[in-house]
Every structure is written in C-alpha cells, then in structure tokens.
KEROBA-819884 format. One record per atom (N, C-alpha, C): residue in three letters; atom name; x, y, z; residue number from 1. Coordinates in pm, 1 decimal, always signed. Each point is the difference from the previous one (the first is absolute). Layout:
N
ALA  CA  X  Y  Z  NUM
...
***
This chain:
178
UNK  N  +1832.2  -1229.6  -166.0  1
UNK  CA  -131.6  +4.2  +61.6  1
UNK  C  -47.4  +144.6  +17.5  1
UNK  N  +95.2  +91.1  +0.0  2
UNK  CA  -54.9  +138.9  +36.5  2
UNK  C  -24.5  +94.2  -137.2  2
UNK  N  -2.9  -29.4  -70.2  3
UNK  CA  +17.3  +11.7  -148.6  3
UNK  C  -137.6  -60.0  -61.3  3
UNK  N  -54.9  -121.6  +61.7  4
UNK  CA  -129.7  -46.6  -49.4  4
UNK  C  -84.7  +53.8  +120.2  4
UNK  N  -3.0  +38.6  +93.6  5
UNK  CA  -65.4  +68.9  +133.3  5
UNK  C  -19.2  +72.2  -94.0  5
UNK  N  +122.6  +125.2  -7.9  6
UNK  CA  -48.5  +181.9  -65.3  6
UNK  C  -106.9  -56.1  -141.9  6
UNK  N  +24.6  -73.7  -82.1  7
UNK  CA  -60.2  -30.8  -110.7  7
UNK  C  -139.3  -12.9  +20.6  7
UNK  N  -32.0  -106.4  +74.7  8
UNK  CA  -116.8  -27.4  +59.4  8
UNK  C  -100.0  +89.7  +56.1  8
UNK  N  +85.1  +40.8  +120.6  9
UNK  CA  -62.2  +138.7  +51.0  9
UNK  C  -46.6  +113.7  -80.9  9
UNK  N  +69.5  +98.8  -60.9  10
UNK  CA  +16.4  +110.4  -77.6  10
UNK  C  -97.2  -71.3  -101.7  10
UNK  N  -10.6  -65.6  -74.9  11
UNK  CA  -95.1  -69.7  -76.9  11
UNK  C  -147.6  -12.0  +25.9  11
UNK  N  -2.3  -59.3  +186.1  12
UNK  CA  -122.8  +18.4  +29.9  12
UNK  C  -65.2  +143.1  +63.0  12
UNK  N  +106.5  +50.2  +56.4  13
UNK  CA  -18.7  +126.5  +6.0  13
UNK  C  -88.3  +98.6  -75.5  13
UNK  N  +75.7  -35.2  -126.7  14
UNK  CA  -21.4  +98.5  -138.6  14
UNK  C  -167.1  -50.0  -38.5  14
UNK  N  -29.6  -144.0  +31.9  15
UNK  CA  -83.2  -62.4  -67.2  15
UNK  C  -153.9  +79.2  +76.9  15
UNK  N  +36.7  -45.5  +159.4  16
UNK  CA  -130.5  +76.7  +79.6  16
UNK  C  +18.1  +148.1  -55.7  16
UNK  N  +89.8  +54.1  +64.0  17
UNK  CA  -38.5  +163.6  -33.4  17
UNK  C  -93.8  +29.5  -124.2  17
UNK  N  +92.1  -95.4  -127.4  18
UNK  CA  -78.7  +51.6  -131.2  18
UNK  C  -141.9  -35.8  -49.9  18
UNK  N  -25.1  -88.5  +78.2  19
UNK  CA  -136.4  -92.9  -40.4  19
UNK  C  -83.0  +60.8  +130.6  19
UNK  N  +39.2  +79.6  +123.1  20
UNK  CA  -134.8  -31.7  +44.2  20
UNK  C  -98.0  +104.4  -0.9  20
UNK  N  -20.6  +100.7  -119.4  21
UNK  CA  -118.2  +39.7  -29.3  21
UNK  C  -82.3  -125.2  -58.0  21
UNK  N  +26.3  -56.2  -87.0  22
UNK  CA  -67.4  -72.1  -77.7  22
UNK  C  -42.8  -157.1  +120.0  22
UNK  N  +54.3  -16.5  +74.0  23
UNK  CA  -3.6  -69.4  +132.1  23
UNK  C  -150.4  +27.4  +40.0  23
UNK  N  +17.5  +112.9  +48.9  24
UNK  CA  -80.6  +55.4  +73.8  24
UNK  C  -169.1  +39.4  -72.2  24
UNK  N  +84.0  +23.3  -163.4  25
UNK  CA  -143.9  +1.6  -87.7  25
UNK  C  -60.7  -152.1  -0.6  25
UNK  N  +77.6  -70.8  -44.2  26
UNK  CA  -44.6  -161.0  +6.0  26
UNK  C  -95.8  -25.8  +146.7  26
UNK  N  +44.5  +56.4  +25.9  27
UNK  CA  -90.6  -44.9  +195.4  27
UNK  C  -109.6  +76.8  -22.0  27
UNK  N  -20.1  +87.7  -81.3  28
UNK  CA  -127.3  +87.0  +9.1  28
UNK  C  -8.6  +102.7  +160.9  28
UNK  N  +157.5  +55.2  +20.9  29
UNK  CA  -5.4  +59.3  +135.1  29
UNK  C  -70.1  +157.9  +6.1  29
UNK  N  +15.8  +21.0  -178.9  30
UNK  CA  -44.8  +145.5  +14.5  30
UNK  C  -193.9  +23.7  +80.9  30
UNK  N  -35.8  -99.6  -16.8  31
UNK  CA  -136.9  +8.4  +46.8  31
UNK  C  +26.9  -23.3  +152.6  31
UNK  N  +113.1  -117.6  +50.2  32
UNK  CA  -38.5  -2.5  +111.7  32
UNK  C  +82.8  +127.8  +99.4  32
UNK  N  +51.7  +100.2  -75.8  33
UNK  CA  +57.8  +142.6  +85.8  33
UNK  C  -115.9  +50.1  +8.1  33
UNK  N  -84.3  +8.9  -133.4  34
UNK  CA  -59.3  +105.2  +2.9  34
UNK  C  -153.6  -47.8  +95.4  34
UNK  N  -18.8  -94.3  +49.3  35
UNK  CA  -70.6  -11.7  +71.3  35
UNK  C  +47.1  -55.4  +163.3  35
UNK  N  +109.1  +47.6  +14.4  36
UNK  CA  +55.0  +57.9  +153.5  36
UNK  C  +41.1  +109.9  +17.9  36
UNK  N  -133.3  +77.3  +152.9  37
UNK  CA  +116.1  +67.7  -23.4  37
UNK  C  +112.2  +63.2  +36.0  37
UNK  N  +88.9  -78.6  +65.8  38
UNK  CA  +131.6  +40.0  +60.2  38
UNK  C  +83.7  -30.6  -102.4  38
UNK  N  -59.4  -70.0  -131.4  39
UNK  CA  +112.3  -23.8  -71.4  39
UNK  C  -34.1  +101.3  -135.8  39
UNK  N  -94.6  +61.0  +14.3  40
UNK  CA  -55.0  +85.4  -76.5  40
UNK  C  +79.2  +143.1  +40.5  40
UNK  N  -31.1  +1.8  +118.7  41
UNK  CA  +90.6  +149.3  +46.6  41
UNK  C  +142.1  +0.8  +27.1  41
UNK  N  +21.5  -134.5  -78.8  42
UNK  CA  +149.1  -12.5  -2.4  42
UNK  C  +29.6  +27.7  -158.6  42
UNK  N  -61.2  -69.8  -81.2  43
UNK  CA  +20.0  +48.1  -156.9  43
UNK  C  -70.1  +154.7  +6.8  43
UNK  N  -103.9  +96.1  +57.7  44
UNK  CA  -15.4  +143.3  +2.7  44
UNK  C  +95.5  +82.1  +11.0  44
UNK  N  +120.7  -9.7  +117.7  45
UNK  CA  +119.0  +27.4  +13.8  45
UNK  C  +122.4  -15.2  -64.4  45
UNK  N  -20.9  -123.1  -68.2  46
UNK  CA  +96.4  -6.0  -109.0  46
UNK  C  -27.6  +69.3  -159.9  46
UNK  N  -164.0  +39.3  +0.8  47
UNK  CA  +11.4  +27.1  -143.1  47
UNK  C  -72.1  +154.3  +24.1  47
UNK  N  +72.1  +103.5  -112.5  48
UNK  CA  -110.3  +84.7  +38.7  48
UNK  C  -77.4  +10.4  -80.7  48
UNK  N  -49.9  -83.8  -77.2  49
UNK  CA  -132.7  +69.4  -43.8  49
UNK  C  -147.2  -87.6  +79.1  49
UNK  N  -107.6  +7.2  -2.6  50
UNK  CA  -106.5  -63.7  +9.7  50
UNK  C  -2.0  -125.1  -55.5  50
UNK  N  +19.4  -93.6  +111.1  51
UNK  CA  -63.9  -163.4  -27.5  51
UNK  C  -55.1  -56.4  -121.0  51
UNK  N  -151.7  +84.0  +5.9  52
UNK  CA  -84.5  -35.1  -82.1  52
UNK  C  +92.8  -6.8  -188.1  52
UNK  N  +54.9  +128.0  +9.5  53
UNK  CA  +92.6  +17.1  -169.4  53
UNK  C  +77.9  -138.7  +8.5  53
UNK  N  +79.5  -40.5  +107.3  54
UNK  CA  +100.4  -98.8  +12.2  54
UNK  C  -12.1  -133.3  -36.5  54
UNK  N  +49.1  -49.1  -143.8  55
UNK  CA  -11.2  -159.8  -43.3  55
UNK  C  +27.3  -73.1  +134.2  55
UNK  N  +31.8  -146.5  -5.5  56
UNK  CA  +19.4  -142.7  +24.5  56
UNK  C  +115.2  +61.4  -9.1  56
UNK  N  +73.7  +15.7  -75.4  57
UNK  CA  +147.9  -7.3  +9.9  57
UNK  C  +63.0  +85.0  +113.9  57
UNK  N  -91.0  +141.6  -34.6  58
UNK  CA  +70.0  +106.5  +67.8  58
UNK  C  -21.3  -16.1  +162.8  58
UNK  N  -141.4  -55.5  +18.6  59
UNK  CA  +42.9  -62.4  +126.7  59
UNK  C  +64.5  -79.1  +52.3  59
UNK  N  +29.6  -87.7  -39.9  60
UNK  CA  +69.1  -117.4  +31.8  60
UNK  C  +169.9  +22.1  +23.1  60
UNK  N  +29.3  +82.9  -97.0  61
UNK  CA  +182.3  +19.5  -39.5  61
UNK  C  +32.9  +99.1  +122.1  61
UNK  N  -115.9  +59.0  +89.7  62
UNK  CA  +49.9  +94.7  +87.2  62
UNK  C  +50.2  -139.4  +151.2  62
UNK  N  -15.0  -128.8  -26.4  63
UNK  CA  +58.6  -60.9  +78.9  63
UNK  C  +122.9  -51.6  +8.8  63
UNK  N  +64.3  +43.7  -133.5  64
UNK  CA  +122.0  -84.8  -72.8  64
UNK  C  +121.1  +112.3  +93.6  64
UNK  N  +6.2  +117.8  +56.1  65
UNK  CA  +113.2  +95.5  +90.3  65
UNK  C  -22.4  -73.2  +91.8  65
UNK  N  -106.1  -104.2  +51.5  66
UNK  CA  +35.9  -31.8  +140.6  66
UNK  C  +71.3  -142.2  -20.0  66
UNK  N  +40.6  -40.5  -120.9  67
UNK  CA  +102.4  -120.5  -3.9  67
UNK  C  +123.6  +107.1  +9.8  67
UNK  N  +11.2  +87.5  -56.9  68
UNK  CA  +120.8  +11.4  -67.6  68
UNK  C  +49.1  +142.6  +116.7  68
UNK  N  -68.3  -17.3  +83.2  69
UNK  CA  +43.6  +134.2  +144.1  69
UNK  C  +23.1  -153.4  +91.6  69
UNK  N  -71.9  -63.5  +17.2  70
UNK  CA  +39.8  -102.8  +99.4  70
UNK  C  +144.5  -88.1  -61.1  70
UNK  N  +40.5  +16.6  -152.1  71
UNK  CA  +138.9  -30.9  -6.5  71
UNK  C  +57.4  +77.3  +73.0  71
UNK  N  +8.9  +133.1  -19.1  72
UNK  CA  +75.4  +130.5  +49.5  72
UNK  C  +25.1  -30.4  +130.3  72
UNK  N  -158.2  -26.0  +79.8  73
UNK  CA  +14.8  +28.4  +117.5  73
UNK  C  +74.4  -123.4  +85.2  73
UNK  N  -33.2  -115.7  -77.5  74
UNK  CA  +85.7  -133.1  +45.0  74
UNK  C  +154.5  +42.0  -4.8  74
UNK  N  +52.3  +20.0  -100.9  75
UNK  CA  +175.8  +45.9  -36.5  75
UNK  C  +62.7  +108.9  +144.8  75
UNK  N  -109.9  +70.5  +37.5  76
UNK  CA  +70.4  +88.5  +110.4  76
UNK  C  +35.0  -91.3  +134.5  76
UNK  N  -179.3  -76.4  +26.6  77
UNK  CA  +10.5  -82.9  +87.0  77
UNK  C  +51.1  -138.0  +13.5  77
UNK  N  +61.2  -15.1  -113.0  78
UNK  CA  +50.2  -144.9  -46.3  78
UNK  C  +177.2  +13.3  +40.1  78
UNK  N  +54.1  +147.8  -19.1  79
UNK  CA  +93.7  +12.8  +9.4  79
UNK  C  +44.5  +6.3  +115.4  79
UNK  N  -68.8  +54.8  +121.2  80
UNK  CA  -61.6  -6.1  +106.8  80
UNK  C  +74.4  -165.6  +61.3  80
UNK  N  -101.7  -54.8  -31.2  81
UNK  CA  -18.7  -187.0  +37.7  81
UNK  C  +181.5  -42.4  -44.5  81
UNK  N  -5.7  +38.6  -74.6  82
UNK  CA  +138.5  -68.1  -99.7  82
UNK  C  +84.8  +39.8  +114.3  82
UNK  N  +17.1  +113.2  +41.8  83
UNK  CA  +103.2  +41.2  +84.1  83
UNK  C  +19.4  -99.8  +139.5  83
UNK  N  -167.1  -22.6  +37.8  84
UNK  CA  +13.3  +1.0  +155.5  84
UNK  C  -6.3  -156.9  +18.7  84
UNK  N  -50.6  -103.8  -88.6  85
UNK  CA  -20.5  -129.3  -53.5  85
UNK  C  +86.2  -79.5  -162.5  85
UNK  N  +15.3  -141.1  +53.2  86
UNK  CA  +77.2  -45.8  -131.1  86
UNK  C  -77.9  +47.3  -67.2  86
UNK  N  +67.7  +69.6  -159.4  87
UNK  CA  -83.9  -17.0  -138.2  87
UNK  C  -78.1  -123.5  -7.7  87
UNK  N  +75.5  -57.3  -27.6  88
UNK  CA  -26.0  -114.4  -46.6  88
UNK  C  -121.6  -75.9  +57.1  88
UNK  N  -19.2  +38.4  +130.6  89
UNK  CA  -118.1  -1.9  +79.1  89
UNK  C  -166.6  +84.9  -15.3  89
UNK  N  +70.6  +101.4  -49.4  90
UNK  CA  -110.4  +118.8  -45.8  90
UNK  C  -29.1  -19.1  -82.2  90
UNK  N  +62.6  -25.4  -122.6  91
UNK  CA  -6.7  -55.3  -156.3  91
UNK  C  -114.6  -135.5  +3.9  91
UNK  N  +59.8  -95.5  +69.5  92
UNK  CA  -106.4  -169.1  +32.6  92
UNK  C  -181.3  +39.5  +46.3  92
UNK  N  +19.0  +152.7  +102.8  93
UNK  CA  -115.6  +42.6  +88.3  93
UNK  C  -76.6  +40.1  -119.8  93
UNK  N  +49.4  +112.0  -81.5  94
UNK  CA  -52.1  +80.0  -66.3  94
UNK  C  -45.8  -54.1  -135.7  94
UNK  N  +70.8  -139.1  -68.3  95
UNK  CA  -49.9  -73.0  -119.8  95
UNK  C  -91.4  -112.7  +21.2  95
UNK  N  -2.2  -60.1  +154.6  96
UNK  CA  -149.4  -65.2  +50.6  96
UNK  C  -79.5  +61.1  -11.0  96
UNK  N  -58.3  +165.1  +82.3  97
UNK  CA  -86.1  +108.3  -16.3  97
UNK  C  -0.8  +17.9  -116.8  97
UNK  N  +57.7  +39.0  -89.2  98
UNK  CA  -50.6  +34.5  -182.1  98
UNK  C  -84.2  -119.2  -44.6  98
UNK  N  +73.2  -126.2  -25.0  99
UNK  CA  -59.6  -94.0  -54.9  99
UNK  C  -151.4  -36.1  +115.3  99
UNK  N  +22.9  -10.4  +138.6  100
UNK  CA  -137.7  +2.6  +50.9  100
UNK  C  -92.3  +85.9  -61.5  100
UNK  N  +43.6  +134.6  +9.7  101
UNK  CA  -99.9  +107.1  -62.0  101
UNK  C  -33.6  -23.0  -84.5  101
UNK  N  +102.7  -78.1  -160.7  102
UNK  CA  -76.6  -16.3  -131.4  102
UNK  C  -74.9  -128.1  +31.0  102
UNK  N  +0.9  -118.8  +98.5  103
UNK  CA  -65.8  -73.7  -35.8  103
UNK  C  -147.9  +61.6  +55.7  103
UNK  N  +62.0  +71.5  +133.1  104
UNK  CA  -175.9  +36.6  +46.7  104
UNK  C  -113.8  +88.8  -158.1  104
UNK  N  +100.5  +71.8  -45.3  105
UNK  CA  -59.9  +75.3  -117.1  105
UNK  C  -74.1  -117.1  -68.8  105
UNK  N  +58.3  -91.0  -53.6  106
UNK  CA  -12.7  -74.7  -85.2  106
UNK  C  -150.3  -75.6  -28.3  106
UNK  N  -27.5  -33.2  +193.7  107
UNK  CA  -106.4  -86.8  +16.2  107
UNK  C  -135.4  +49.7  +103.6  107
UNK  N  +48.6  +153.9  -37.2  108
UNK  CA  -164.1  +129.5  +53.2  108
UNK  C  +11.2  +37.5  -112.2  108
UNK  N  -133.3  +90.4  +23.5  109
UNK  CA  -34.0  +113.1  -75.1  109
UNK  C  -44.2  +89.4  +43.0  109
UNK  N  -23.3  +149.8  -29.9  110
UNK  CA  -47.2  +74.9  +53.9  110
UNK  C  +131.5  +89.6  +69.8  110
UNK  N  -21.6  +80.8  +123.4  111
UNK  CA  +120.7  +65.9  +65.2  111
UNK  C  +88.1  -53.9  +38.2  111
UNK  N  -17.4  -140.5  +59.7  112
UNK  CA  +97.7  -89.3  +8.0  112
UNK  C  +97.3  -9.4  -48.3  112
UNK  N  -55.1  -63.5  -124.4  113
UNK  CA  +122.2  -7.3  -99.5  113
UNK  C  +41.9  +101.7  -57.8  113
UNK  N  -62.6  +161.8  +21.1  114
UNK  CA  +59.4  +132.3  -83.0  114
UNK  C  +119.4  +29.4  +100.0  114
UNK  N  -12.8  -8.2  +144.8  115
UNK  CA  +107.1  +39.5  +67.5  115
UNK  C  +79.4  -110.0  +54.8  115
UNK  N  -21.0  -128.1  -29.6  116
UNK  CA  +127.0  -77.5  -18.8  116
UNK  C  +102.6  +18.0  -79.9  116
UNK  N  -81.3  +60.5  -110.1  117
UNK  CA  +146.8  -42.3  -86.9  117
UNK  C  +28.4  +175.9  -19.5  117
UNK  N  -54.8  +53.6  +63.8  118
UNK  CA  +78.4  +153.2  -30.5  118
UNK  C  +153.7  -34.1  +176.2  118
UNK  N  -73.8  -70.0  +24.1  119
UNK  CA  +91.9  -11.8  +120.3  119
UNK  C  +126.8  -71.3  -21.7  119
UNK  N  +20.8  -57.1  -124.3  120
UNK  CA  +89.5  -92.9  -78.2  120
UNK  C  +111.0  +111.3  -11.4  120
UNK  N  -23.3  +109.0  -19.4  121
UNK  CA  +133.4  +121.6  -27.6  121
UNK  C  +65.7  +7.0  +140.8  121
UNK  N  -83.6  +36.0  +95.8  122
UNK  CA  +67.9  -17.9  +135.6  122
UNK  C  +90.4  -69.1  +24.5  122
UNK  N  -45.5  -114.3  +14.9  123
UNK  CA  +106.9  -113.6  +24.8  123
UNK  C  +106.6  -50.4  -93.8  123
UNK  N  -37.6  +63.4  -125.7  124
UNK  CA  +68.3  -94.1  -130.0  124
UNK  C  +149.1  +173.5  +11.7  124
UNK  N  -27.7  +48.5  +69.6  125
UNK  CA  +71.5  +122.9  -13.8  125
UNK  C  +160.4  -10.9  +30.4  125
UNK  N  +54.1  -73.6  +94.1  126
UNK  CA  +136.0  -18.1  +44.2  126
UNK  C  +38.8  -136.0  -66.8  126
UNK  N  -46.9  -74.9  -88.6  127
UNK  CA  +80.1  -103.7  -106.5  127
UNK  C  +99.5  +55.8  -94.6  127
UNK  N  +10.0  +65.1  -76.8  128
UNK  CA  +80.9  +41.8  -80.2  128
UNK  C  +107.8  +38.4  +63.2  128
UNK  N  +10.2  +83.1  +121.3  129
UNK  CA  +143.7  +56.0  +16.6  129
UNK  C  +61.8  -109.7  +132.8  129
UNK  N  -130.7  -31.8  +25.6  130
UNK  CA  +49.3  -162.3  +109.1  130
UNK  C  +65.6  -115.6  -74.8  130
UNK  N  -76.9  -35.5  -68.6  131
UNK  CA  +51.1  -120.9  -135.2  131
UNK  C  +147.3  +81.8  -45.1  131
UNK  N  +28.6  +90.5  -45.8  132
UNK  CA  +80.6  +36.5  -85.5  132
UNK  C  +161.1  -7.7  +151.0  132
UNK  N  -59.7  +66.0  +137.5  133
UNK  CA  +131.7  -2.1  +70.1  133
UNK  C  +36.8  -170.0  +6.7  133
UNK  N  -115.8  -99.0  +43.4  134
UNK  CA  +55.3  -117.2  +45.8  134
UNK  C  +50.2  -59.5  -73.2  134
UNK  N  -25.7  +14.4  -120.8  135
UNK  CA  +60.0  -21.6  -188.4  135
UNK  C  +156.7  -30.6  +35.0  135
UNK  N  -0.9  +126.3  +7.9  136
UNK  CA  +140.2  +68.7  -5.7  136
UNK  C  +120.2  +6.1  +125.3  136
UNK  N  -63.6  -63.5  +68.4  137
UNK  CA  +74.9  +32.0  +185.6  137
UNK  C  +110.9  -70.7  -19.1  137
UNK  N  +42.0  -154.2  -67.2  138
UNK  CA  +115.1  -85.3  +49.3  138
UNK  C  +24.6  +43.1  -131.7  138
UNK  N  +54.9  +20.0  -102.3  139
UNK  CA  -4.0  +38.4  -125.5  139
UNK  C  +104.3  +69.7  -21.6  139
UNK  N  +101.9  +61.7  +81.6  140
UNK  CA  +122.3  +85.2  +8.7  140
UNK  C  +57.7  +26.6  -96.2  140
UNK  N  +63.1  -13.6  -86.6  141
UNK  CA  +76.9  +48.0  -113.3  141
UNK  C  -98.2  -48.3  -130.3  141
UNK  N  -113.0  -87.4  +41.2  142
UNK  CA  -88.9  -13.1  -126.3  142
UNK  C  -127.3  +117.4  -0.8  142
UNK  N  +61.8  +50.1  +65.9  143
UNK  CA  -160.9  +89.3  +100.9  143
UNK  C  -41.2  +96.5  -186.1  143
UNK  N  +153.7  +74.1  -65.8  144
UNK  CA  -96.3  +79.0  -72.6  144
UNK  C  -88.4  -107.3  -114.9  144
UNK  N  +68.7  -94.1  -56.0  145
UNK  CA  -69.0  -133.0  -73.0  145
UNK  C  -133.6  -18.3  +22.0  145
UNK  N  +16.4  -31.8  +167.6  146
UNK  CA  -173.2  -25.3  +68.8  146
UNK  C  -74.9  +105.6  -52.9  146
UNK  N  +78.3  +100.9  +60.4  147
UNK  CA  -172.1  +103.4  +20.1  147
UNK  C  -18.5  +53.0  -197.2  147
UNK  N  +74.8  -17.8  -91.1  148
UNK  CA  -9.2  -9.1  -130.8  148
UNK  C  -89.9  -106.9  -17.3  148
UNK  N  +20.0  -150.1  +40.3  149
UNK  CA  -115.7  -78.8  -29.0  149
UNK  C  -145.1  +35.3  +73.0  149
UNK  N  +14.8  +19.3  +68.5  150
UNK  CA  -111.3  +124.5  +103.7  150
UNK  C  -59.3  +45.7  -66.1  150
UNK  N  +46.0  +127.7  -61.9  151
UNK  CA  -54.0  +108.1  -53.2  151
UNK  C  -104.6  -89.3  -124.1  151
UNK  N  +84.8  -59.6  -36.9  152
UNK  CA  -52.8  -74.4  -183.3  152
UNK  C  -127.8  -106.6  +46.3  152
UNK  N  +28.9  -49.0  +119.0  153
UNK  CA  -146.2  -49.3  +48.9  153
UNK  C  -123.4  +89.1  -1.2  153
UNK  N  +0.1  +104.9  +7.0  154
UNK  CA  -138.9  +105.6  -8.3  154
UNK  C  -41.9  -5.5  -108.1  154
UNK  N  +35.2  -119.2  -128.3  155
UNK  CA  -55.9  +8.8  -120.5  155
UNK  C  -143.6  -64.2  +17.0  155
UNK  N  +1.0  -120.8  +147.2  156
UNK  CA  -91.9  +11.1  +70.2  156
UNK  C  -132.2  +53.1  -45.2  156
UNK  N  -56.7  +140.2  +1.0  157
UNK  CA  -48.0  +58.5  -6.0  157
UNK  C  -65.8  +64.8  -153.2  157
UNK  N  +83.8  -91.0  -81.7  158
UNK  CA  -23.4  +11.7  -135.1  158
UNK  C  -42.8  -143.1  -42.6  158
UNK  N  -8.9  -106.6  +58.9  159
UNK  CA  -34.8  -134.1  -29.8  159
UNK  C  -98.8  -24.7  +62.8  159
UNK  N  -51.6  -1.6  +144.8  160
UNK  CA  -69.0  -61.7  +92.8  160
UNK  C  -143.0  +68.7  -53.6  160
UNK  N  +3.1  +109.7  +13.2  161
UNK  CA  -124.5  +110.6  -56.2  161
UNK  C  -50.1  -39.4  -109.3  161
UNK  N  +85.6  -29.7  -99.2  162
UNK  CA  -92.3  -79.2  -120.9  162
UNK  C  -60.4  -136.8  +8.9  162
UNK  N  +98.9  -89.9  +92.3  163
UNK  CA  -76.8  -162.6  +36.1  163
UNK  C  -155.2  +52.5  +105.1  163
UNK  N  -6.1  +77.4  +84.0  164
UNK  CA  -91.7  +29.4  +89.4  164
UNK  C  -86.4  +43.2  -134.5  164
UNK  N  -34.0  +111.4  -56.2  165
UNK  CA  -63.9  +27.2  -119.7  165
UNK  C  -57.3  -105.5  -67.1  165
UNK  N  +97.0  -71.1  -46.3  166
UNK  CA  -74.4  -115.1  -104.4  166
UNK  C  -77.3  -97.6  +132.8  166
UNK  N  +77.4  -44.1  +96.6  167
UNK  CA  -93.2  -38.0  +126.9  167
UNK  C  -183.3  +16.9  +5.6  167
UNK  N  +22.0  +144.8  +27.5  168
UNK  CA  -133.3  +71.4  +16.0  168
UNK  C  -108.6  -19.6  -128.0  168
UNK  N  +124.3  +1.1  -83.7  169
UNK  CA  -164.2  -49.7  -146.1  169
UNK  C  -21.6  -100.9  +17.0  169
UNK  N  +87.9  -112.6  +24.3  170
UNK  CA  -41.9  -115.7  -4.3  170
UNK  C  -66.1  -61.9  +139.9  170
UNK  N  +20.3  +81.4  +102.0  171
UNK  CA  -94.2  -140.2  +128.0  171
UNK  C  -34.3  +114.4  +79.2  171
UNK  N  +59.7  +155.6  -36.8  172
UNK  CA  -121.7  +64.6  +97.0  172
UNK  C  +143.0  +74.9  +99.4  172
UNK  N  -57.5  +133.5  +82.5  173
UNK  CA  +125.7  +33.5  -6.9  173
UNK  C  +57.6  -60.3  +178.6  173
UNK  N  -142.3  -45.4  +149.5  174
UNK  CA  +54.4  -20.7  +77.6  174
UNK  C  +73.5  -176.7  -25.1  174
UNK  N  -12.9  -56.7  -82.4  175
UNK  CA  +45.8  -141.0  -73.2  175
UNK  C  +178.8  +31.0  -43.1  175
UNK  N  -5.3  +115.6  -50.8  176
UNK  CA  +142.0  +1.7  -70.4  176
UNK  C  +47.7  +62.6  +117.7  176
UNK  N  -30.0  +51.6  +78.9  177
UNK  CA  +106.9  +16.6  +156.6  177
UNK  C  +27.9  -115.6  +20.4  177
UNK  N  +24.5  -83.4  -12.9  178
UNK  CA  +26.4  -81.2  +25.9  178
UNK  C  +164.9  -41.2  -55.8  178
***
C-alpha cells in the first residue's frame, strides 16, 4: 500500500506542478491578474520588467513558486506536526486538505480556484517522506526491500503525468483532476 501511495502521490504531484501554467492559461487567469490590483502588484514584484511587455504566460507562471515554496514551506512545518502528532494522523489531515483544495479548484474559477490549487503543494508537502516512514515502520529486516520498492514507486511520476495530459485533451483539464 505504501508503494501505490508514493506512486500515486509523486505522480500527482508531478502532474499539478507541471500542468499548472497551462491550468491557469485554460482559465483565462492572465486577464483576471491583470485586472486586480493586489494581484497585479503581486506579478510586478515577481517580474522585472513592465506588465504591459508581459504575455499570458509570463504572467500567469509567476504563480507556479507559490505551489512549489508552499511544498518547501509545508516539509519544515509538516516535520514539525510529524514530531508532535501521529503521522499517520497528519498524513489523513493533510490528504483531505489537498484533495479538498483540488476539488474546490476544480468547481470555481477565477482566484479561487488559482489559490486552491497552488495551496495543493502545502499540504501535499509531508506525503512522501510520511508515506515512505509508515511504509516501512513494521518491516524490520525487510525494511531495505521496502524502501527499494519505495524508491521504484516514484516511477509514479513518469506515468500519472501522461494519463492527466491525455485527460486534459480529452474532457478539459479541471475534469481530468479528477
């Protein structure tokens, strides 16, 4: 089971991070930054040149560090939780919150759904090394075996990304979150 967890995970992991410029283009969000503006003087700060030069893309991709800092920043504070609470407890908290977040993404539009699912790194942040200890905890003399089947589960991340892909051509991309 901890072997199809990491698979799963790391898979979907890989899948948001890599898709959600094009996420975010599909939503048509670059218009709706550029006509806020707190979210405007949030892409100003992230880019230096002038707005006006700045595609759809280039605005939009300046939201994709706040998935991937809220992994970061989840892993410090996750490690945190792990210590002071069962894993296994933090792990259940933290994969309700992801999947809430992708479903909230799923069924807004607009900021809603841009900072739901950047919020998906946050929480999705302490699975991998959570999944991988509870894997492995009763496992004693099979332990190096486990965490070998472990490791080979992150292929994960080379499978899931292409089913989400073909997903998105075919029904659209908040449909293939699914």
């Amino acid at each position: 089971m901890g072997a199809l967890g990491i698979f799963v995970y790391v898979g979907a992991e890989v899948s948001i991070g890599s898709y959600l410029l094009n996420y975010f283009i599909d939503m048509n969000l670059a218009e709706v930054i550029r006509s806020n503006s707190t979210m405007t003087s949030i892409t100003e700060r992230l880019k230096p040149t002038e707005l006006s030069e700045v595609d759809d893309n280039g605005i939009v991709v300046s939201f994709v560090m706040f998935y991937w800092n809220g992994a970061m920043t989840g892993r410090f504070f996750g490690y945190y939780l792990t210590r002071k609470y069962q894993p296994s407890r933090v792990l259940s908290l933290f994969a309700l919150l992801s999947v809430t977040a992708i479903v909230v993404s799923m069924i807004s539009s607009g900021f809603i759904s841009l900072w739901s699912i950047l919020v998906v790194g946050l929480f999705s942040s302490i699975m991998f090394p959570t999944i991988f200890s509870i894997a492995i905890e009763d496992l004693d003399d099979l332990k190096p075996q486990g965490s070998g089947i472990l490791c080979t589960a992150i292929a994960g991340a080379a499978f899931i990304p292409l089913l989400y892909g073909f997903f998105t051509d075919v029904a659209g991309f908040k449909t293939a979150s699914i």
